[in-house]
C-alpha atoms as one frame of an Amber mdcrd trajectory, in Angstrom:
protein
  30.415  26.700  24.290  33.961  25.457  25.228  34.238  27.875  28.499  31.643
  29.100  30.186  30.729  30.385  34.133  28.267  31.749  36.211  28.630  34.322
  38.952  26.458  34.703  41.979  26.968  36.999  44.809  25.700  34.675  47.845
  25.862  38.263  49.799  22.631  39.355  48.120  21.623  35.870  47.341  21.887
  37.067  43.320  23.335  37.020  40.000  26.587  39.318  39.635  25.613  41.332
  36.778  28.344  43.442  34.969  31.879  41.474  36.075  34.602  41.112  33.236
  36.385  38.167  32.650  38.968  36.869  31.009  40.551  33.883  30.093  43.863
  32.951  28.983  46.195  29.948  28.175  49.258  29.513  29.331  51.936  28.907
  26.866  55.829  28.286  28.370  56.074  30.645  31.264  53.521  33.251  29.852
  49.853  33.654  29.458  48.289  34.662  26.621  44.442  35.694  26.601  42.333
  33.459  24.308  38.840  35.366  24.855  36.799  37.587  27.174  33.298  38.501
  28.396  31.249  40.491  30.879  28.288  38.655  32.784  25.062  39.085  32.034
  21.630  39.890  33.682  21.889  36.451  34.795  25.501  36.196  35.912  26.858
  34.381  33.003  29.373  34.412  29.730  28.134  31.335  27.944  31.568  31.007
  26.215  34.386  33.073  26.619  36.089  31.742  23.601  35.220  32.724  20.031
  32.325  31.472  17.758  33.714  27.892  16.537  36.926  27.573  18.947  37.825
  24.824  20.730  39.085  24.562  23.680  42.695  22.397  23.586  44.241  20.696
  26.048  46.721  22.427  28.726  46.625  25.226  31.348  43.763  28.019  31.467
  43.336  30.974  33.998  40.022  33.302  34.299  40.453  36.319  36.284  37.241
  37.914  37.107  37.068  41.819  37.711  35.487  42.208  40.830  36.588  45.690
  42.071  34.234  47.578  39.534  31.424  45.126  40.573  31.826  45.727  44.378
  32.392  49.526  44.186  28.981  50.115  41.703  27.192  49.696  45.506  30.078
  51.253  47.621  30.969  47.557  48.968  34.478  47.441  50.504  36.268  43.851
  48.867  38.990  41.952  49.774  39.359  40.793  46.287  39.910  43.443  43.348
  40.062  40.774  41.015  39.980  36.392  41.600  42.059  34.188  39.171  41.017
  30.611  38.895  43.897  28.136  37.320  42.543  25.052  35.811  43.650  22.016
  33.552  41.919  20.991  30.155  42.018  17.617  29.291  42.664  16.141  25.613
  38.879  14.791  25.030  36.851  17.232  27.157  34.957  19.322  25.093  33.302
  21.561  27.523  34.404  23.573  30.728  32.001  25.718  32.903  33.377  27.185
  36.549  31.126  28.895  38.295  31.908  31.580  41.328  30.190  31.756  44.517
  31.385  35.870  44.987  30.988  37.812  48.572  32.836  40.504  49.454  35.912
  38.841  51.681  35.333  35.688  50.564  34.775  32.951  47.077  34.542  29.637
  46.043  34.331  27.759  42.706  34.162  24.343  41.519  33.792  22.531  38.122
  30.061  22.767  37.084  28.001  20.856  34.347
């Protein structure tokens, strides 16, 4: 599982069931998506690449899909959607970033 994350929404104190993500790879001045998911029950897309990929080194993006998620309980968001930019280094086999979700507000960091 070369990509993963977990989303909570620290408003309910919960997984966020039901979000799309993708993630892409930038290549020159473009992106290009690599692979895609929806959460689970428990918040999660264990890998978000395809069965036996690898994740190379360079410059990924996930953009989550939060509008859906937010209007499924009539919740007003700042955020439609939150794109996370991060580096892969040559030797790192595995990347999970998680999202802390509320409505007007998010946070993320490089998890195990």
């Amino acid at each position: 599982m070369p990509v993963s994350t977990h989303v909570l929404d620290t408003r309910l104190g919960r997984p966020a069931a039901g979000i799309r993500v993708q993630l892409e790879q930038r290549e020159g001045d473009e992106w290009r998506v690599v692979g895609s998911g929806e959460t689970n029950g428990d918040g999660r897309v264990s890998n978000l690449l395809p069965d036996g990929a690898a994740i190379a080194p360079g410059d990924y993006r996930l953009t989550f899909e939060t509008r859906q998620y937010f209007a499924s309980s009539s919740t007003t968001t700042l955020y439609p959607s939150i794109s996370i930019a991060f580096e892969a280094a040559a030797g790192q086999s595995h990347y999970h970033v998680p999202l802390l979700l509320s409505p007007f507000g998010y946070t993320t960091y490089r998890g195990s």
